[in-house]
ZATORMAR-186252 format. One line per 5 residues: for each residue y, z, x of N, C-alpha, C, O. Coordinates in steps of 0.05 Angstrom, whole numbers, plus 5000, padded with zeros to 4 digits. Each point is the difference from the previous one (the first is absolute). Example, Ala and Ser with C-alpha at 12.3 -4.5 7.8 and 13.67 -1.06 7.14 Angstrom:
BEGIN
4886/5156/5264/5024/5000/4982/5024/5000/5018/5000/5013/5021  5021/4973/4972/5024/5001/5016/5022/5014/4985/5022/5004/5010
// end
This chain:
BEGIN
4735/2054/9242/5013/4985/5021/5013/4976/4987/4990/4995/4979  5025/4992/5025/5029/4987/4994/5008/4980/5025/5008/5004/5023  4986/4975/4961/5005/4979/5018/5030/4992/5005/5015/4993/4981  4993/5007/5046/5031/4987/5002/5000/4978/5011/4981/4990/5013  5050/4993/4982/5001/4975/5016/5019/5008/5021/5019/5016/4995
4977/4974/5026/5017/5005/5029/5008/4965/5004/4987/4979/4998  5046/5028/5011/5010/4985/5012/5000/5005/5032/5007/5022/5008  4986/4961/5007/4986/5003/5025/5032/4976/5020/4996/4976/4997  5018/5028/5013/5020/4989/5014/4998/5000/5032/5002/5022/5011  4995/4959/5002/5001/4990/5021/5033/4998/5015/5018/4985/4995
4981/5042/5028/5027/4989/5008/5001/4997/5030/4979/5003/5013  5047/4992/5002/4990/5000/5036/4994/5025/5005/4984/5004/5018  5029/5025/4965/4987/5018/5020/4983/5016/4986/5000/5025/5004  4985/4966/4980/4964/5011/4989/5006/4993/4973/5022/4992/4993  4955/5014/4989/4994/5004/4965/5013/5010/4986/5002/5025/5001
5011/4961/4979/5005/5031/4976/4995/4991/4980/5004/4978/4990  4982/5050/5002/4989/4994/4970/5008/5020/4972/5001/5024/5006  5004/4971/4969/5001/5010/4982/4982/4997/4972/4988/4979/4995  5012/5041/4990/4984/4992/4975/5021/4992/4978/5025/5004/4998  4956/4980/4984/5017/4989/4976/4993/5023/4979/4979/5011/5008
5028/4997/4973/4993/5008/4984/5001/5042/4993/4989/5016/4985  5025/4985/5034/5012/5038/5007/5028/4995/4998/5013/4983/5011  4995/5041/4966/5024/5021/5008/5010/4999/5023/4984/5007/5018  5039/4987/4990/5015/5007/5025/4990/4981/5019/4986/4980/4995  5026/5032/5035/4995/4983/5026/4979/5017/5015/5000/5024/5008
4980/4952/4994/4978/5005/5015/4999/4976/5026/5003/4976/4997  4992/5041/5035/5000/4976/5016/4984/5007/5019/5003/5022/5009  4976/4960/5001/4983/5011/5021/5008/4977/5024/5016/4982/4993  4975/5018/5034/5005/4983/5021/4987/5001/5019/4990/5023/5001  5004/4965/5015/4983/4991/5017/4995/4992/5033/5023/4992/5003
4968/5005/5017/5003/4977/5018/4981/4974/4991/5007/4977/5006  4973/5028/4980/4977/4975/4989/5002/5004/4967/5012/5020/4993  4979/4965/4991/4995/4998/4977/4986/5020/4991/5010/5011/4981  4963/5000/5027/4982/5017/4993/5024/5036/5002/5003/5017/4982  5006/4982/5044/5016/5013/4999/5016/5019/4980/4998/5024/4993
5022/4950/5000/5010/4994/4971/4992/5017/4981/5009/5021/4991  4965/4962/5004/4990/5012/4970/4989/5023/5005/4989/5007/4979  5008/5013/5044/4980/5021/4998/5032/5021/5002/4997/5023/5007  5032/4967/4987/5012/5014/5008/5017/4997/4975/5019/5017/5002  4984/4968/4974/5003/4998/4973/4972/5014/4980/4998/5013/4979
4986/4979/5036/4988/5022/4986/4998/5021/4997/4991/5012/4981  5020/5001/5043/4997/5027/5009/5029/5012/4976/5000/5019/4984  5019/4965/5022/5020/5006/4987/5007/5000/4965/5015/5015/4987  4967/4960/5004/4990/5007/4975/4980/5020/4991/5008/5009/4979  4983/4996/5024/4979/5034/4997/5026/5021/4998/5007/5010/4979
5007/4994/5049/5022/5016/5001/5011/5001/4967/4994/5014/4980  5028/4958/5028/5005/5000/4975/4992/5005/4968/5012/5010/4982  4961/4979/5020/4991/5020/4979/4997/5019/4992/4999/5004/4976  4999/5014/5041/4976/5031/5009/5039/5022/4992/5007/5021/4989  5003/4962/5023/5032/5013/5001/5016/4996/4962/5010/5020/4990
4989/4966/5001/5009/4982/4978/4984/5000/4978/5011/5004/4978  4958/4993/5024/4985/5004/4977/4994/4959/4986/5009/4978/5006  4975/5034/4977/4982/4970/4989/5037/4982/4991/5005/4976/4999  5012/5044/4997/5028/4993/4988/5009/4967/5024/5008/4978/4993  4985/5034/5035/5015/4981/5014/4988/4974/4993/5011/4983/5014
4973/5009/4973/4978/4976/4994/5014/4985/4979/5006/5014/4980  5001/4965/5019/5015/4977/4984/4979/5001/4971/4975/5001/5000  5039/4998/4980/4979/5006/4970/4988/4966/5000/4976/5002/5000  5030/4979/5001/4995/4976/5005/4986/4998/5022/5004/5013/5020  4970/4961/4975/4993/4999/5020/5013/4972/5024/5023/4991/4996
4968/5002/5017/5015/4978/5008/4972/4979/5006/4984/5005/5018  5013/4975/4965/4982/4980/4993/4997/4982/5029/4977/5001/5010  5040/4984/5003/5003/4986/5019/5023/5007/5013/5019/5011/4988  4981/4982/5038/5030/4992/5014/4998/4982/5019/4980/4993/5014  5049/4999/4984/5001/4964/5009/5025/5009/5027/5012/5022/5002
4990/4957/5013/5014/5004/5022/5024/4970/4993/4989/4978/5003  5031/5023/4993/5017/4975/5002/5022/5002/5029/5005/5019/5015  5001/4964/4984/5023/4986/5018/5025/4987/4988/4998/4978/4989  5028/5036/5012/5016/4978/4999/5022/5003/5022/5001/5017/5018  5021/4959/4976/5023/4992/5016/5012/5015/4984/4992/5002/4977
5027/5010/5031/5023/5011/4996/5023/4991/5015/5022/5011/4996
// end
């Protein structure tokens, strides 16, 4: 088992979430947060099970940080 990091996004009309650290576009979504993640996960498994250990980034990803800027 293989731990991922999920970006978890708050919007007006429900959750969306993605993982850091996979091959390609992975997106799960929600009406609640829990939602969300039981529906990125579902979709990462997919993605794996479809793709193989390959879709898995060779790096791991140590931390992730959230910034803000002006543009």
């Amino acid at each position: 088992m293989k731990q991922i990091k999920i970006i978890v996004e708050k919007h007006p009309e429900g959750y969306v979430a993605y993982p850091l650290g996979l091959k390609g576009v992975v997106v799960g979504e929600g009406d609640t947060y829990e939602e969300a993640l039981a529906d990125v996960k579902s979709a990462i498994k997919f993605h794996i099970e479809t793709f193989g250990k390959e879709a898995l980034e060779a790096e791991e990803i140590i931390e992730t940080f959230v910034a803000e800027i002006a543009v």
